[in-house]
N, C-alpha and C positions, 0 to 999 in steps of 0.2 A: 504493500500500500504506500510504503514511503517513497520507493520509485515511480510508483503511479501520478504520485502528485506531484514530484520533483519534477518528473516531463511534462505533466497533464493538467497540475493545479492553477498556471494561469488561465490558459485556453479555456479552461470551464470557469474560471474567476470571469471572463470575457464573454461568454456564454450567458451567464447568470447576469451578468450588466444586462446584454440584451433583453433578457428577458422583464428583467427588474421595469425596466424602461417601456416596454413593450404594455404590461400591465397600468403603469402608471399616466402615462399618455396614450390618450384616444389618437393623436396624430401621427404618433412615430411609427406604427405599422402601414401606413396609407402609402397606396405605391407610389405617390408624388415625391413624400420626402425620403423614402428608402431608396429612389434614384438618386437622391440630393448626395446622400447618406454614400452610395457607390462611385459617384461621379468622382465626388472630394476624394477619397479611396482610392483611387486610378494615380490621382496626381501628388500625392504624398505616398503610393506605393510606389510609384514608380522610380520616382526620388531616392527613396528609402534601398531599392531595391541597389541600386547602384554603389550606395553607400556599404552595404550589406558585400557586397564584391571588393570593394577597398577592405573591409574589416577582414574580411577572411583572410587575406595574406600580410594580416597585422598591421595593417595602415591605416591612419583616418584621413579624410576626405571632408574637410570644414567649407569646401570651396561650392559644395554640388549646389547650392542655394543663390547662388550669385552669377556664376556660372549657370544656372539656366535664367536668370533675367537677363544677362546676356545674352543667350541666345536667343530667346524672345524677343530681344529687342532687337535685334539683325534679323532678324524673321519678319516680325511687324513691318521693320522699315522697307523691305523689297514688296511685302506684299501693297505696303499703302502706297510705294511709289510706282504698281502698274506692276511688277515684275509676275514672271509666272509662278504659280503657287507653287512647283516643282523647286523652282530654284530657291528659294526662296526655305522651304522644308530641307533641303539638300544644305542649305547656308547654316540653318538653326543647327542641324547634327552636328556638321562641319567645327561648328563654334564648339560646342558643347565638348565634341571627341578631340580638338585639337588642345583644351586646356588641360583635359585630364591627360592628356599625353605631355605635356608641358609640367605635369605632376609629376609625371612621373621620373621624365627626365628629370627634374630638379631632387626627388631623393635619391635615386638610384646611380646617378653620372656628378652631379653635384654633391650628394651627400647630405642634402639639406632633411633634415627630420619632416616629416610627412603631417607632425602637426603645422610648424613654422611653415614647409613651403605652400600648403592649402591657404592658410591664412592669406599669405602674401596674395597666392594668386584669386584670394574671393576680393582684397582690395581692389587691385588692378582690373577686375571685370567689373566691379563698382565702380571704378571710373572712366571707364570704358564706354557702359552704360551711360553715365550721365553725359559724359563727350556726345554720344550720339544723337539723344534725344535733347541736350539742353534743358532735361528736367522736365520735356513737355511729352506726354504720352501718344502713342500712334492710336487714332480712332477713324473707323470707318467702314460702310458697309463691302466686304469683303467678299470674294467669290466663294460661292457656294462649293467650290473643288476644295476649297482649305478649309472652311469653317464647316463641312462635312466631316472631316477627319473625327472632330472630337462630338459633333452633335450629332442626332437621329441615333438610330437602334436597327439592331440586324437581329433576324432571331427571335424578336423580344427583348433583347439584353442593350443597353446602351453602348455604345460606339465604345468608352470610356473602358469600358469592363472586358470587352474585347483585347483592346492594348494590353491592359494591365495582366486579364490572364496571357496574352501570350506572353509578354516578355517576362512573367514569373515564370513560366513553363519553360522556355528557354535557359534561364539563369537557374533556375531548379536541375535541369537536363545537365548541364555545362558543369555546375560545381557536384552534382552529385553521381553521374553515371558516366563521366567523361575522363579521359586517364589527362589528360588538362586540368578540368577540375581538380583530381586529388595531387595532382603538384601544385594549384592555387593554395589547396589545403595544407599540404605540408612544407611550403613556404611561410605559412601563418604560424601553425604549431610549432615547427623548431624546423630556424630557415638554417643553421648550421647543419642540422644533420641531414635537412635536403639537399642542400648543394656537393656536400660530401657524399650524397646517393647519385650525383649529376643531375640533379633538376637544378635549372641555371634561374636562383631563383630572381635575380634581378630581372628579369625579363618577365617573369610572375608577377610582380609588384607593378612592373612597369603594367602590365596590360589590366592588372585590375584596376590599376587609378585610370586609364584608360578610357574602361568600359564604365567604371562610374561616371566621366566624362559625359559620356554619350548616352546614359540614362539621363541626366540631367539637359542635355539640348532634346531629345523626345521629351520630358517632361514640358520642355519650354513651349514645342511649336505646339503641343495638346495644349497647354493654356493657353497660347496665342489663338489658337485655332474654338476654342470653346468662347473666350469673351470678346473676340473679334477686336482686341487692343494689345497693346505692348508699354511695358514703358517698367525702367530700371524700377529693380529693387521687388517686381511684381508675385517672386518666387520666395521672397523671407518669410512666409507666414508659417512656410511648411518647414523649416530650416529646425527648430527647436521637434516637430514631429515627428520628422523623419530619425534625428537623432532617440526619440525615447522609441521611436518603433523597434528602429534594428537593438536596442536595449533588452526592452520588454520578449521583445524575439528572441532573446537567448537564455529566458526563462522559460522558451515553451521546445516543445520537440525534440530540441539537441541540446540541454541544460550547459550552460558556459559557451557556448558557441555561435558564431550568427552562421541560420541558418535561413533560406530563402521561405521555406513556409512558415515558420515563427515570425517575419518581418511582415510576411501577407496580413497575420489572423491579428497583430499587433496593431499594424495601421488601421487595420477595419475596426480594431476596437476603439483606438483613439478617435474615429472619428464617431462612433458611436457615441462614443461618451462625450464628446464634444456637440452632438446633434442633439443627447438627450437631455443634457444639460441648459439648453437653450432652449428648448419644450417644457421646461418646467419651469422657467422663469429666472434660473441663476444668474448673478451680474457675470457678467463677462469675465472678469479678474479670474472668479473662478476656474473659468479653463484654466491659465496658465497658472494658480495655485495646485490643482491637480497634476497637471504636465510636468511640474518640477518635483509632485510627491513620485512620481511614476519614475522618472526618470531616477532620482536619489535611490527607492527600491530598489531599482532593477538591478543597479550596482549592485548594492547591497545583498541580494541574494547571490548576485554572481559572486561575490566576495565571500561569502558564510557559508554558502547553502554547495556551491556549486567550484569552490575554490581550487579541486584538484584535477580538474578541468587545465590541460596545457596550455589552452586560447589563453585561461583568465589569466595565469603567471604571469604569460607571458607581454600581456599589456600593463601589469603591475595595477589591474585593480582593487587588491587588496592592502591593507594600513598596513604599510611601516615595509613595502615590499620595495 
């Protein structure tokens, strides 16, 4: 029972919200707002997901939040000056995979700590960002080829929920049944005894900061493409999210580890709890009093509960490590 819960007790801690919520607002179960509920979902999975890929070969990724309002914003701007929505989606990626590759260059070839060189580079797209727009936001009605991307529903299921399951399904395939994958993973766990097995793991590090790169420009052009505007700064809200997702995610499924379905059931819960919270009348603060209880948690079980875990050592989440 004790392993039960160690893998299984958030996910049903997450379960039991829904429900809790379900009962107590007549509105939360209506399929208007359970879209609302899966759209948001898409765009802080998505995010998250990427981050989640950095983490796994023991790197963080502070950049993915700025880094996609940059690419939004090079997105917005071809789209609002006429360009074709092709190029212009092709631009957004471009931005996106070229900074995270710019990550990774700078730990890997540089040396730079992976906390430091994110940093730098979420400034430099902050002002990048603002160079571009002058602080004035892209608005306009926009071709129905782009702003199709993130709106309508195929299936039944929204456009949104599409994205997000495939490129979970992908990153799920890739780190877990891919012999790529398990050198991501054991460049994370102990990148010393990887590289002494020959997995070269610079080149691991390098391609997960990479691909969280380019999780972050598709997060962008889906929000460009959902509110039919651009304009810096437009990806911060999910930046503290996505950070407790891939958290809470290492409390579920693969206890000390980020794994890419722990990061899924995490974010849907956050946003759960951020939807139901907002149904019942909470002030606003509240979220982020929550978000920072979730986040200090999640450590904290990774630290106590889940401690002999390789991952956790190995980022020194624990006191006095």
């Amino acid at each position: 029972m004790t392993g039960f819960l160690t893998r299984y007790g958030a996910a049903l801690a997450g379960i039991a919200l829904f429900c809790g919520f379900a009962l107590a607002s007549p509105v939360f179960l209506t399929a208007g707002n359970m879209a609302v509920v899966f759209k948001e979902t898409a765009f802080l999975g998505i995010l998250a997901i990427g981050f989640t890929l950095a983490l796994v070969t023991a790197e963080i990724d502070l950049s993915v939040a700025e880094v996609a309002s940059l690419a939004a914003v090079v997105t917005g701007a071809l789209v609002h000056g006429g360009h074709a929505p092709w190029i212009a989606i092709c631009a957004g990626l471009a931005v996106g995979t070229a900074c995270g590759a710019a990550n990774g260059i700078a730990v890997t070839v540089l040396r730079v700590p992976s906390l430091i060189a994110t940093l730098g580079t979420a400034a430099i797209a902050k002002g990048l960002g603002f160079m571009l727009t002058q602080g004035v936001a892209f608005v306009g009605r926009w071709p129905a080829s782009f702003t199709g991307l993130a709106r309508g529903s195929w299936l039944g299921l929204p456009n949104l929920v599409w994205w997000l399951g495939g490129v979970g399904l992908a990153a799920w395939v890739l780190v877990k049944w891919t012999r790529l994958g398990a050198h991501l993973v054991a460049t994370g766990e102990a990148d010393e005894a990887a590289r002494l097995a020959g997995i070269r793991t610079l080149s691991m590090k390098r391609l997960a900061l990479t691909l969280a790169g380019a999780c972050a420009g598709l997060t962008a052009v889906l929000l460009a493409s959902s509110l039919s505007s651009a304009a810096p700064g437009m990806a911060n809200d999910h930046f503290l999210y996505a950070i407790a997702a891939v958290l809470l995610g290492m409390c579920m499924f693969e206890p000390g580890r980020p794994n890419i379905p722990g990061t899924l059931f995490a974010a849907l819960t956050l946003k759960v709890l951020g939807n139901g919270l907002v149904l019942l009348g909470a002030e606003y603060y509240w979220q982020d009093i929550v978000l920072g209880a979730i986040i200090l948690g999640s450590v904290a079980l990774s630290a106590a509960g889940m401690g002999r875990a390789p991952f956790v050592k190995k980022l020194n989440f624990r006191a006095g490590t």
